[in-house]
Structure formats: structure tokens, C-alpha cells
KOLVO-165155 format. One line per 4 residues: number of its first residue (from 1); for each residue y, z, x of N, C-alpha, C, O, CB. Coordinates in Angstrom, 2 decimals, m for minus. Atoms other than C-alpha are relative to their C-alpha. Glycine has a CB too. Layout:
N
NUM = Y/Z/X/Y/Z/X/Y/Z/X/Y/Z/X/Y/Z/X; ...
end
This chain:
114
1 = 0.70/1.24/0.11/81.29/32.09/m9.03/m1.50/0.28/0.05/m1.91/0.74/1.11/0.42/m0.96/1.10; 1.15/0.53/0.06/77.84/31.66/m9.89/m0.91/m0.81/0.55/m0.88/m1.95/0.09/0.04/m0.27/m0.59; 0.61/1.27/m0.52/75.38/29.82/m7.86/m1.11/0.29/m0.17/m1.43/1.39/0.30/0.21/m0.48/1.32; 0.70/m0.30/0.18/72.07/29.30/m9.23/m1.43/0.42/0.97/m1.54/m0.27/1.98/0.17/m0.60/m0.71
5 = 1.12/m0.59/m0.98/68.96/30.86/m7.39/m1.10/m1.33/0.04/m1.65/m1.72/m0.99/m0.82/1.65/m0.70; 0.95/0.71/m0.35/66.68/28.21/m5.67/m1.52/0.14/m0.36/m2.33/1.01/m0.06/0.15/0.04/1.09; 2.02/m0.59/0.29/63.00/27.58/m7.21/m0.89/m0.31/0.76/m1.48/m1.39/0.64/m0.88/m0.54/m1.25; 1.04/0.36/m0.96/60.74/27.95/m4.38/m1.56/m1.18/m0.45/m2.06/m1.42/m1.55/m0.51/1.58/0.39
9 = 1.06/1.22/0.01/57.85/25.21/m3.83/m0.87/0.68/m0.75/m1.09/0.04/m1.77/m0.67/m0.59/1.42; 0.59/m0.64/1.10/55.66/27.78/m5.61/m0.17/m0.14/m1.13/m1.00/m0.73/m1.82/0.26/0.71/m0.13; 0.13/0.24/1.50/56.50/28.19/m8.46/0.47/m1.46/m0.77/0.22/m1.66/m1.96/0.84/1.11/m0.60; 0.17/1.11/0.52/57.52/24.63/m8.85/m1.20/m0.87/m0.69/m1.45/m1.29/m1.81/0.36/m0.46/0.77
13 = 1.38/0.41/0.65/54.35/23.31/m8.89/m0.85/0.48/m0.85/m1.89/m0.18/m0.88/m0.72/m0.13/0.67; 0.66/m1.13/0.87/52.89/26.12/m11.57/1.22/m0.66/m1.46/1.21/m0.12/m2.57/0.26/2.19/0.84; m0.63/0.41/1.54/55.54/24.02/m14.28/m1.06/m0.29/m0.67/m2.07/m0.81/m0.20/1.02/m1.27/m0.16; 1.13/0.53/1.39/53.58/23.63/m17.84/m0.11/m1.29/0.57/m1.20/m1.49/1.09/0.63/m0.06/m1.92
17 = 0.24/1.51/0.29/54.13/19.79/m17.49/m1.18/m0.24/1.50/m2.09/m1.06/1.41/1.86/m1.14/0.02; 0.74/0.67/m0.89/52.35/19.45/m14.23/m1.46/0.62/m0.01/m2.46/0.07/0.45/0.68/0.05/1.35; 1.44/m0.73/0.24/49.52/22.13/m15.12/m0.83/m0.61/m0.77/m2.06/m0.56/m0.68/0.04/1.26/m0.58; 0.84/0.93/0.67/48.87/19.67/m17.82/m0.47/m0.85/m0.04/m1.40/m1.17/m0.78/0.09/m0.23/m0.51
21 = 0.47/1.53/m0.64/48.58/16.56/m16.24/m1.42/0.50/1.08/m2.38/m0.26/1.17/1.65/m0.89/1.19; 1.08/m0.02/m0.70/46.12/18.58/m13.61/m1.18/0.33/m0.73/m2.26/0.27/m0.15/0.16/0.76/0.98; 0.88/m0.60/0.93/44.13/19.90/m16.63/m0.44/m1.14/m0.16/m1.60/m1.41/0.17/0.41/0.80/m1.19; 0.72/1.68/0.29/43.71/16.26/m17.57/m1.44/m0.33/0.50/m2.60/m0.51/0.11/0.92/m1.22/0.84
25 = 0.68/0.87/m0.69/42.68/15.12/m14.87/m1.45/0.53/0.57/m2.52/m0.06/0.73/0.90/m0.44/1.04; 1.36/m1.10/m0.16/40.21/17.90/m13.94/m1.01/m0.46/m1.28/m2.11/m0.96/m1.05/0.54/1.98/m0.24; 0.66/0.21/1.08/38.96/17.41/m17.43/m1.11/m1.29/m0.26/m2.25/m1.34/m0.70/1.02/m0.02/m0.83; 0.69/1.17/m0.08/38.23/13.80/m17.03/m0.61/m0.39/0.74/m1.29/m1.40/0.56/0.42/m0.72/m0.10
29 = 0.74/0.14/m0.75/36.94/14.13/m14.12/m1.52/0.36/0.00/m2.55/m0.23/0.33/0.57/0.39/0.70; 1.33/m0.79/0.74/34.36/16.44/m15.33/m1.01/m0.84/m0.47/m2.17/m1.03/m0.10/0.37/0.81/m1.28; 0.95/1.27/0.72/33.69/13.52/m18.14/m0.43/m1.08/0.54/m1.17/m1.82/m0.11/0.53/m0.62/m0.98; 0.50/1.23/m0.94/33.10/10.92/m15.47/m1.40/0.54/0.56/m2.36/m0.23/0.53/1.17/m0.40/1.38
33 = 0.77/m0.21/m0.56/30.77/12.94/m13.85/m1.26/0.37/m1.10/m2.22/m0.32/m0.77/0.50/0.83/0.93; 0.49/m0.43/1.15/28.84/14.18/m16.73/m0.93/m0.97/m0.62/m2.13/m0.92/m0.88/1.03/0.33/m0.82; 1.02/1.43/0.72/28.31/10.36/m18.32/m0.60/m0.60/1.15/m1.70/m1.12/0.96/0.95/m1.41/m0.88; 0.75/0.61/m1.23/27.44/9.11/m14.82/m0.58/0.54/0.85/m1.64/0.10/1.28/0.57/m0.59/0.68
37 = 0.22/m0.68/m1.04/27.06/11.15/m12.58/m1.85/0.58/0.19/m2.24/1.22/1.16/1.16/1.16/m0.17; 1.19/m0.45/m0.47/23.17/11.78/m13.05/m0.57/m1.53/m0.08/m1.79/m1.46/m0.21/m0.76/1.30/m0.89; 0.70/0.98/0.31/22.31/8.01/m13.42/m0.37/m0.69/0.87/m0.75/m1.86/0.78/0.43/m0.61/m0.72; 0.49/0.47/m1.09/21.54/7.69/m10.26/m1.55/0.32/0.03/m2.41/m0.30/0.66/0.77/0.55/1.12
41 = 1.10/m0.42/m0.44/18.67/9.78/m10.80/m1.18/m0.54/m1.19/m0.95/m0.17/m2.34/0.16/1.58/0.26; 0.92/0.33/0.91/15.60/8.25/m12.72/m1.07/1.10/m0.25/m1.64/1.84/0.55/m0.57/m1.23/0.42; 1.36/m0.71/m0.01/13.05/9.92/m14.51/m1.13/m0.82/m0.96/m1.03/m1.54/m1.95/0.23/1.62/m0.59; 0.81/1.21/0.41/9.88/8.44/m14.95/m1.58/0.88/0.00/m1.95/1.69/0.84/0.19/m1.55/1.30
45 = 1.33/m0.53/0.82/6.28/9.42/m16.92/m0.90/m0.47/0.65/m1.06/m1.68/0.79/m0.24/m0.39/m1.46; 1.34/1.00/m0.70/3.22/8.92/m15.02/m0.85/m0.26/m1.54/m0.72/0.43/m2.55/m1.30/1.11/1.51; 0.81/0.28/0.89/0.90/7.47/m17.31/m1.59/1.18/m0.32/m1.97/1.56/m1.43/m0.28/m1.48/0.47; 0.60/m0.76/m0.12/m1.92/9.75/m16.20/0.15/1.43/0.66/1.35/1.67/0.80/m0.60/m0.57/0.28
49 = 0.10/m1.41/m0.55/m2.56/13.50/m14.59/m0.38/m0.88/1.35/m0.67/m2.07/1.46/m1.26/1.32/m0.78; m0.15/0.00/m1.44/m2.66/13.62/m10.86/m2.21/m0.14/0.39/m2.71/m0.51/1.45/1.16/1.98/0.62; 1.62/0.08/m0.05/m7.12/13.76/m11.44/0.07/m1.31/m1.18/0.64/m1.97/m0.31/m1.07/1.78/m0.58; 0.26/0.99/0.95/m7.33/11.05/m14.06/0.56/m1.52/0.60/1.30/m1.87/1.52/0.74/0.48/m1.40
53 = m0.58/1.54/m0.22/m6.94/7.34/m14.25/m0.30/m0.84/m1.84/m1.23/m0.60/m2.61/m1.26/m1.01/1.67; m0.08/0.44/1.48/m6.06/5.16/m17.74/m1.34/m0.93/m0.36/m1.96/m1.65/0.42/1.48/m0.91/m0.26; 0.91/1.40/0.25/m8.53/3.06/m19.71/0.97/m0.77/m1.42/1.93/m0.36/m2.07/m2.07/0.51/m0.56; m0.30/0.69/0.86/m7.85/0.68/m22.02/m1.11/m0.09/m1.32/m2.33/0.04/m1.14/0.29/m1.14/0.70
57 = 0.44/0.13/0.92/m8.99/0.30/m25.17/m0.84/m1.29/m0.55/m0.21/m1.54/m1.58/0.84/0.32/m0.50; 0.60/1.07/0.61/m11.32/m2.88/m26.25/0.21/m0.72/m1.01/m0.44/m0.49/m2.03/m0.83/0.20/m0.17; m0.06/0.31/1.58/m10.24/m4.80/m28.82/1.69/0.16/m1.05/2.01/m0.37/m2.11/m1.20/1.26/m0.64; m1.16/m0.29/0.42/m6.40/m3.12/m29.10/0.67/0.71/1.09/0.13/1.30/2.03/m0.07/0.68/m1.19
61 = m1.16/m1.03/m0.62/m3.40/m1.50/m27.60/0.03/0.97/0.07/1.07/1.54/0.41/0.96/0.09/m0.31; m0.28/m1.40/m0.18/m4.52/1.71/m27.71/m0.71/0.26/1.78/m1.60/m0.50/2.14/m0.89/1.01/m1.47; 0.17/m0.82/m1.04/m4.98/3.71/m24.08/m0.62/1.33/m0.30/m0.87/1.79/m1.41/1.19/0.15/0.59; m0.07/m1.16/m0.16/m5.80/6.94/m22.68/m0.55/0.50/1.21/m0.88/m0.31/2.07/m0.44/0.49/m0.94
65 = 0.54/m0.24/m1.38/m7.05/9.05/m19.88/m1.01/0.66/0.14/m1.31/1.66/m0.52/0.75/0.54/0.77; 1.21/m0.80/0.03/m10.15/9.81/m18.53/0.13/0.40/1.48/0.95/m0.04/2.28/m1.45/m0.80/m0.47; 0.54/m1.51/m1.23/m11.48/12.60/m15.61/m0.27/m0.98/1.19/m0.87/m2.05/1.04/m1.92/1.19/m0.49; 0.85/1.36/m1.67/m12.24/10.58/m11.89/m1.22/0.23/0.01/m2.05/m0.15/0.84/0.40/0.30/2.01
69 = 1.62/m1.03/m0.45/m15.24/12.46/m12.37/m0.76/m0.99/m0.84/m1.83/m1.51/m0.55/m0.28/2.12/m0.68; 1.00/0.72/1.50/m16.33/10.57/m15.72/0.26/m1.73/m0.16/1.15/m2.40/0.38/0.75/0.85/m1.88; m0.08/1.52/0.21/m17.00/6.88/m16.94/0.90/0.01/m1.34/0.98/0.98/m2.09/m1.63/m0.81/m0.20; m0.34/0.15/0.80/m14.93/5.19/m19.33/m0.71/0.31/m1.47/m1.88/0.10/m1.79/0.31/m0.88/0.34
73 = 1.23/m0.14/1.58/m15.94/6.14/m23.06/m0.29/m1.58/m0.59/0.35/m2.61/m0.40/0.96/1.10/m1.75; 0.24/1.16/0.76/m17.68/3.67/m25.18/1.23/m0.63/m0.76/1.88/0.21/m1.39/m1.05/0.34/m0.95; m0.89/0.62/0.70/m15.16/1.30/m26.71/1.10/m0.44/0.94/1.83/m1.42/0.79/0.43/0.83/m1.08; m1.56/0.10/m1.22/m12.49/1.60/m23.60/m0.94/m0.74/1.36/m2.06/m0.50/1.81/0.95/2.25/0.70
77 = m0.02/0.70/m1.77/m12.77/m0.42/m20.26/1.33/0.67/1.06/2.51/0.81/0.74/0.43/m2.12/m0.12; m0.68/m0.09/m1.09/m11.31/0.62/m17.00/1.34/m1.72/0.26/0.84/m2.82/0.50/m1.44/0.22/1.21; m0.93/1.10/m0.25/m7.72/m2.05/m16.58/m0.36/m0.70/1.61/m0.60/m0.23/2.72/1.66/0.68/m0.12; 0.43/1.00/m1.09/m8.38/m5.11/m14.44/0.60/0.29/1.67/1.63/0.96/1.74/0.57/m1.52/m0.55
81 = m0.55/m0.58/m1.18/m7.58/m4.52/m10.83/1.54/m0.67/0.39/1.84/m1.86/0.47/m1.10/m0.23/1.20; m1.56/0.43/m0.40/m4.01/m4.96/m9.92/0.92/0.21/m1.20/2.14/0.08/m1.11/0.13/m1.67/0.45; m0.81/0.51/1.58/m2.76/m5.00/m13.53/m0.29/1.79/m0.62/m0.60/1.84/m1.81/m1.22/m1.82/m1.32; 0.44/m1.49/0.13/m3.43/m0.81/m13.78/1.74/0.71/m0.86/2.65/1.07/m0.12/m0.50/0.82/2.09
85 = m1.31/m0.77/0.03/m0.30/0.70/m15.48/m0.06/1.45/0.59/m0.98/2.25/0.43/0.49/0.09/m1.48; m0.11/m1.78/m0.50/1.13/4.15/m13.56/0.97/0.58/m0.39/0.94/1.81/m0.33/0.12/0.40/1.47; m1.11/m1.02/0.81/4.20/5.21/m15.21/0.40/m1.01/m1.41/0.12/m2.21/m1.44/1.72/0.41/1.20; m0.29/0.12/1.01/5.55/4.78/m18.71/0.85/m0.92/0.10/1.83/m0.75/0.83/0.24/0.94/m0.54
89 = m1.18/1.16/0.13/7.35/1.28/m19.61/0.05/m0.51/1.55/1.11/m0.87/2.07/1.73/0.69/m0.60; 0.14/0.89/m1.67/6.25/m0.12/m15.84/m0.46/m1.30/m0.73/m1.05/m1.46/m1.79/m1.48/0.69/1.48; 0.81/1.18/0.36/5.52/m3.60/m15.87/m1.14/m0.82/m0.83/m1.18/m1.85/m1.50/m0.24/m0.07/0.64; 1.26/m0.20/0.44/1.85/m2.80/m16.58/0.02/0.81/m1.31/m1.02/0.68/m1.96/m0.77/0.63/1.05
93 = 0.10/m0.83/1.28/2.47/m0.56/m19.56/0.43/m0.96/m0.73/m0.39/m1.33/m1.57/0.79/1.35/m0.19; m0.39/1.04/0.99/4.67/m3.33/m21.26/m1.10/m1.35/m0.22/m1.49/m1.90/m1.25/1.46/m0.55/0.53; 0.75/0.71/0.76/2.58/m5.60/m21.00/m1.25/m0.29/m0.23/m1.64/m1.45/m0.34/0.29/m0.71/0.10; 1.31/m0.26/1.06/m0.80/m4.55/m22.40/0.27/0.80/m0.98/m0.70/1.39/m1.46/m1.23/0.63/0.58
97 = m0.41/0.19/1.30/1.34/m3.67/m25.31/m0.26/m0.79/m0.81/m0.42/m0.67/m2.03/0.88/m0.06/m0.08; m0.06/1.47/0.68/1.09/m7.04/m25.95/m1.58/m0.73/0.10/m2.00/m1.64/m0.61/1.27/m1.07/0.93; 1.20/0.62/m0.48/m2.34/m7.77/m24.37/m1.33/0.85/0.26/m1.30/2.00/0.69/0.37/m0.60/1.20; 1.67/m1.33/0.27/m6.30/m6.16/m24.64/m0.69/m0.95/0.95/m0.22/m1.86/1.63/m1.18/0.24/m2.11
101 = 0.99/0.24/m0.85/m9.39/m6.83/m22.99/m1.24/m0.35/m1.56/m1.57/0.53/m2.35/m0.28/1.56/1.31; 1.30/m0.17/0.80/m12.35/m8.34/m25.40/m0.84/0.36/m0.04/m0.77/1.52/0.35/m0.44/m0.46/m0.25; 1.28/m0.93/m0.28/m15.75/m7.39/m25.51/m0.33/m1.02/1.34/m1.40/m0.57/1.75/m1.45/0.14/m1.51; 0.59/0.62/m1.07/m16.44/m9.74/m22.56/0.60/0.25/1.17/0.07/m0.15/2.21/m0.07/m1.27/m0.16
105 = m0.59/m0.25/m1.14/m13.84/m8.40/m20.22/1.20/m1.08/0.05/1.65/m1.25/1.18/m1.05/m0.05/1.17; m0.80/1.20/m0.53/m11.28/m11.40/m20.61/0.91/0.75/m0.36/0.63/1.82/m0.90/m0.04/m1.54/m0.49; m1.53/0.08/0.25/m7.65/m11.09/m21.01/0.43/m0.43/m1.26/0.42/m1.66/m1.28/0.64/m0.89/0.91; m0.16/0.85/0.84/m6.60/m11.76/m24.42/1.48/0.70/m0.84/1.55/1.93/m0.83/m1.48/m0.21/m0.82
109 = m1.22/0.00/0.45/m3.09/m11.62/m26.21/m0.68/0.84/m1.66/m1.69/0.47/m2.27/0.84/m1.81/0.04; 0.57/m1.16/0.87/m3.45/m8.51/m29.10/m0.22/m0.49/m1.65/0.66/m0.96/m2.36/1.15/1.36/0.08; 0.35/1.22/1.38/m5.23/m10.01/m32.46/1.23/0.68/m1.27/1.33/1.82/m1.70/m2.29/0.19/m0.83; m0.47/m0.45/1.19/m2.92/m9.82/m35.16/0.04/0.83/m1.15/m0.70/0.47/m2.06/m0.03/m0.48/m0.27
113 = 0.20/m0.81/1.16/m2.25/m6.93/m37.71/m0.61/m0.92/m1.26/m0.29/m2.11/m1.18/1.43/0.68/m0.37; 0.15/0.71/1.18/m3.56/m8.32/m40.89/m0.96/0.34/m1.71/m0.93/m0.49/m2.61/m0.50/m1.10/0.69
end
């Protein structure tokens, strides 16, 4: 008589079918972490160098940065106090996209391409 030999807990768990289901899941786990897993972490553009501060442009939407050392160039004004953008797409960056400074210093919504 024949009696077949017992398959230890071992090598049970080492069957193809269950190696594949842990491959899965390893796998997808991976892809969870991968698409999410860094979106906790922001990264974000200062607008200027760690010595500089932005001016604005007179007249248009253009920016840029000047030295702490130096005055704004002709054509650019220093941004009104409080309203200063410091990193890229902040509050303050969006919106003097939309908005300049005239020659008098006011606030004015950006004149139309034309």
C-alpha cells in the first residue's frame, strides 16, 4: 500500500499560484507607492536667490531680480508692501500676472494685448 508523503508547511506556501498572487500584490504595492507616495512632499521655486528681492515691471507682467545691494532698474518698481511674491504660482505670483503697477505707483489690471 501506498501512502502519499505529507507536504510540509514549506514548501506549501512556495506553490506557483500563491507566488503569484504575492508578486501581485508586491507589484501593486510598489505602484501605489510610486503614484502617491511622494505627494506628500511639495516642491516649490523661490522666486528670487537667497541675496536678491523681485521687481516688477512698470507698465506689464514682466518681473525679475535685482542684488539687495542695488536699486530697482529704470522701468521696474520694487512690489507694494505685503503683495511681494516669494515662490512660483504663490498667491502673489498669480496675481500680478494679471495686474502691473503704472507710472504713478497705482495698482492697475494688465492693459490689453492689442
Amino acid at each position: 500500500m501506498y501512502l502519499p508523503r505529507r507536504t510540509s508547511r514549506a514548501a506549501a506556501a512556495l506553490r506557483p499560484g500563491r507566488v503569484r498572487i504575492a508578486a501581485a500584490a508586491l507589484v501593486s504595492a510598489a505602484a501605489v507607492v510610486a503614484l502617491t507616495g511622494c505627494s506628500g512632499f511639495e516642491y516649490t521655486e523661490n522666486i528670487c536667490g537667497s541675496d536678491e528681492y523681485p521687481v516688477l515691471s512698470v507698465g506689464s507682467t514682466g518681473s525679475s531680480c535685482v542684488s539687495d545691494k542695488e536699486e530697482p532698474p529704470a522701468g521696474s518698481a520694487r512690489f507694494p508692501e505685503g503683495k511681494v511674491p516669494k515662490e512660483v504660482d504663490d498667491k502673489w505670483d498669480v496675481y500680478w500676472a494679471t495686474h502691473t503697477l503704472d507710472k504713478d505707483g497705482n495698482i492697475i489690471d494688465v492693459p490689453a494685448a492689442g
